[in-house]
N, C-alpha and C positions, 0 to 999 in steps of 0.2 A: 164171329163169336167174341164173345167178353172174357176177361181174366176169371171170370165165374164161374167156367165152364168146369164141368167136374174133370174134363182131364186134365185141366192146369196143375202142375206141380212148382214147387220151389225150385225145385232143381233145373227145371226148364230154365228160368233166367239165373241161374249159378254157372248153365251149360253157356247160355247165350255169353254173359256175361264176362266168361273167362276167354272166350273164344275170339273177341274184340280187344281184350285186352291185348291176348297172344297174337291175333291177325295170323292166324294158322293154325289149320285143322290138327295138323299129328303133335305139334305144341301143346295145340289146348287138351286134346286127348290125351298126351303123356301126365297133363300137369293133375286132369280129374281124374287121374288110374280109368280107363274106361278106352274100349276101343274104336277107331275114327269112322269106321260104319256106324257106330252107334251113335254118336257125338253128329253126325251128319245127319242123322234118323231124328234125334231129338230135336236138333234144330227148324229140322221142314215140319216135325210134329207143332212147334211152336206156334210157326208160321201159317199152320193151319187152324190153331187153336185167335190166333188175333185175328184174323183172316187177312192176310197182308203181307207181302215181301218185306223181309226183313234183311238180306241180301243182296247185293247187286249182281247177282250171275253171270253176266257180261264181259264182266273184268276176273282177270286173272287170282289176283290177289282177293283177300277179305274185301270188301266196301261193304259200307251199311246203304239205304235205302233211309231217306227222310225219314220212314217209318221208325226204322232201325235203330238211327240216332235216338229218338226221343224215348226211343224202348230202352236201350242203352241206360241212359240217363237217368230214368225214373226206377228201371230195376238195381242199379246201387247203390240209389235211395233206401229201396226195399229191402233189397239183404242185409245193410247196416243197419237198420230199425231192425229185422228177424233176431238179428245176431244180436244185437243190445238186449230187446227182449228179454230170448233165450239166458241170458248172462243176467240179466234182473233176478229173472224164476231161479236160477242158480244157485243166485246170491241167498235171495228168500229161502231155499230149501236149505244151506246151511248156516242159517242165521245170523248173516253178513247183511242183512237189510232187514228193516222192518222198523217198529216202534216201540221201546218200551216204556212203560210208565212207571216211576219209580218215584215213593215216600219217604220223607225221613223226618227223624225228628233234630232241630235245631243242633240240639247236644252233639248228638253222631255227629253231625258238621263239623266244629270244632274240632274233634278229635281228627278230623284228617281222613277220616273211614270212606266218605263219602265220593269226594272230589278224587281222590286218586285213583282209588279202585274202578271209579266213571272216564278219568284220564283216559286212564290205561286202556280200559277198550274202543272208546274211540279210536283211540290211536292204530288200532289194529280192525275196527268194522268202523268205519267211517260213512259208512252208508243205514245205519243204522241209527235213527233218530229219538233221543231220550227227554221225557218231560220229567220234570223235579216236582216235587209239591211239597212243603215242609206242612205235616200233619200229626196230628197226638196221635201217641202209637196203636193203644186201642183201635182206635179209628182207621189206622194203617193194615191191621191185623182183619178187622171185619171186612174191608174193602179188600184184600188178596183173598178171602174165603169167599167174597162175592164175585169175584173175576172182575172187578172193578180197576185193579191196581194191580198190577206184573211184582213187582218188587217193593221191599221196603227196610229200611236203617231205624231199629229201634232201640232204645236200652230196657236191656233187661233185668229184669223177668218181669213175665205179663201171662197171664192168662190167656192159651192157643187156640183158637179157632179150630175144628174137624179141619183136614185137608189139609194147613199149613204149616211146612216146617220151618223151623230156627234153630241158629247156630250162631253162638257167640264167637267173633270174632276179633275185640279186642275188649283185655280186663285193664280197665284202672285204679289207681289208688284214690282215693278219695281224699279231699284239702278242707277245711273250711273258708266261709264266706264270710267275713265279720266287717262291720261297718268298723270308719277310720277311730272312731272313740271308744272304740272296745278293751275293755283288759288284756287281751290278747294281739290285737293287729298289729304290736312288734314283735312280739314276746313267743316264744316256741310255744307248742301245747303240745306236751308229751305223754299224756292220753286224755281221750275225749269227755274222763269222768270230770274235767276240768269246768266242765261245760253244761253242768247237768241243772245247773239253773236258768238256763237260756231258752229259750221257744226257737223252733226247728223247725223254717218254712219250705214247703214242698210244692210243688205242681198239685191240681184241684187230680191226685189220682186213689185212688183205694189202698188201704194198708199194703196191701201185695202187691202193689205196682211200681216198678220204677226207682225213682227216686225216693219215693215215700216209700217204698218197702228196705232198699239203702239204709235210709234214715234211722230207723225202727232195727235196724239189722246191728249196723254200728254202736249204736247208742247201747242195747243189751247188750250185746260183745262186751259193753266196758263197765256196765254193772246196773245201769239206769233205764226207765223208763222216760222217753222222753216227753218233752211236752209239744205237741207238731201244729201247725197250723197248717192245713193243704188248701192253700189259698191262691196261692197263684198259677197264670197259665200260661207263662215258660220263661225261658229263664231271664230274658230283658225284665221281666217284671218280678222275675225273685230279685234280681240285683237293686232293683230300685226299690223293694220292702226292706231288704238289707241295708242299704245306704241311707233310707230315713230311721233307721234304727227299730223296724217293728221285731225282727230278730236275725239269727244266724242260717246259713245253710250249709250242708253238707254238697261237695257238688264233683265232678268228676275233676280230674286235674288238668285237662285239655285246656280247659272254661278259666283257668287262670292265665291263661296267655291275652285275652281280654281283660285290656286294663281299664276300670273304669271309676272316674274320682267317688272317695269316699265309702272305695269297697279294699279290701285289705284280703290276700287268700294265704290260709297258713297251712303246711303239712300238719299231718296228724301221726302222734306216736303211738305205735300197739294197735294199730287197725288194720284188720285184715280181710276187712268188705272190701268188694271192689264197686267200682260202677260199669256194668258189659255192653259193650256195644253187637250185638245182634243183627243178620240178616235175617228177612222174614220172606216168604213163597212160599207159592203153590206146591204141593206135592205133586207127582204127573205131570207137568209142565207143558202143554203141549205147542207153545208159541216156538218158534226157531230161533229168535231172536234173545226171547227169552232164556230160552236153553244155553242159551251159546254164553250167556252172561252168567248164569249161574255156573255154569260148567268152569269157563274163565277163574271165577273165585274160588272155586273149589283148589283149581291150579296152585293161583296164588296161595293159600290157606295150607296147601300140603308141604310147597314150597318154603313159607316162614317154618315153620314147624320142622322141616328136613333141616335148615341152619341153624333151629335153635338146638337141635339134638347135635347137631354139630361141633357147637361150641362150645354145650356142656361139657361133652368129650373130650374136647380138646383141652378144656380148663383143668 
């Protein structure tokens, strides 16, 4: 008979297996909880099932049989593949392995939102394999309501897709961008009404989107209607319409830590836009992997939030 046979079991070479190792029957029976008539019973069931001595009977002690050896050998092979297996599926079922696919937009980068939060769970599911895609967030949003995309880092607000939730996770203040020959690139701006003769470049996004809705948000706050150009498609190429002077941008304060010749980034006085950085998902979630990540931020998210009430408290 072949290892095919429907009475093979696993446990047949776990019995054989430990019994070679222990080289004694009440050993190896003590070690499987199982009694030495049984342990004896399974073995000749084996032996019947390969059709071949797997034993040398002869001798006092354990001995294997040619057979026996190669049986030996190849079934702890097979128990270690079972066991890894098994321990894969494990993983997979609490979201310790798998894939997920995750969007962001450049911006989010910068602020730090991104890389850390992705650190950190590597660090803790390591088996867990994560693709990056830097993508417009629209586009980020319609791909998680398509099942296209597990996760996504957008700034907000943006118009939701059915199905996908968001939650801002970090607000910033907003600075201007002003090329090196501006009336302002030393000088403070202590409100934005300062500015109301400047053209205000944004990303190619809709009035309610983003930083174009930002822009628009700011600018009334301080009395004015602005004048925008939504021309550009991200922010390498806002900074370089600002550095040849076609105008100014409003832009998260992160994006000033990128120093880049002939661009100047000033605080702003009396504004109280922020620019949000946003997670985006599936409602439902049904990926493991994916769960486990979302779940994760959530942690972190409750966690910041428990120290900042903290501190208030204590201030």
């Amino acid at each position: 008979m072949a290892l095919t046979d429907p009475g093979f079991e696993l446990r047949h070479l776990r019995y054989f297996v430990t019994l070679v190792e222990e080289r004694n029957f009440e050993r190896a029976a003590a070690r499987l909880g199982i009694a030495q008539p049984g342990l004896s019973q399974q073995i000749m069931s084996l032996e019947r099932i390969v059709g071949t001595p797997l034993l040398d009977r002869s001798r006092r002690a354990v001995q294997l049989t040619h057979s026996g050896e190669i049986l030996f050998q190849e079934a702890r092979k097979v128990l270690a593949q079972t066991e890894a297996t098994v321990a894969a599926i494990h993983r997979a079922g609490r979201g310790e392995s798998g894939r997920i696919s995750i969007g962001y937009v450049a911006s989010a980068a910068y602020s730090g939102a991104v890389v850390g939060s992705i650190k950190n769970f590597k660090r803790d599911y390591p088996y867990v394999e994560v693709e990056l895609q830097e993508m417009e967030l629209r586009q980020q949003l319609q791909r998680i309501a398509d099942g296209l995309l597990d996760f996504g880092y957008i700034r907000a607000p943006a118009p939701i897709p059915p199905g996908v939730s968001v939650q801002v996770v970090l607000r910033e203040p907003l600075v201007a961008m002003v090329p090196a020959d501006h009336e302002f690139a030393e000088r403070p701006i202590d409100t934005l009404a300062r500015l109301t003769s400047d053209i205000f470049i944004t990303p190619r996004q809709p009035p309610e989107v983003g930083f174009h809705r930002n822009t628009l948000q700011a600018c009334r706050e301080a009395g004015f209607e602005p004048s925008v150009k939504a021309i550009a498609h991200d922010f390498t190429e806002i900074a370089a319409l600002v550095g040849i002077g076609v105008g100014i941008a409003l832009v998260p304060q992160s994006m000033s830590r990128v120093e880049l010749q002939d661009i100047h980034y000033r605080p702003l006085g009396g504004v109280t836009v922020t620019s949000d950085v946003a997670i985006a998902y599936r409602k439902g979630e049904g990926s493991p992997a994916t769960k486990a990540f979302i779940a994760r931020y959530r942690e972190q998210l409750l966690s910041s939030r428990d120290k900042s009430r903290k501190t208030q408290f204590s201030d």
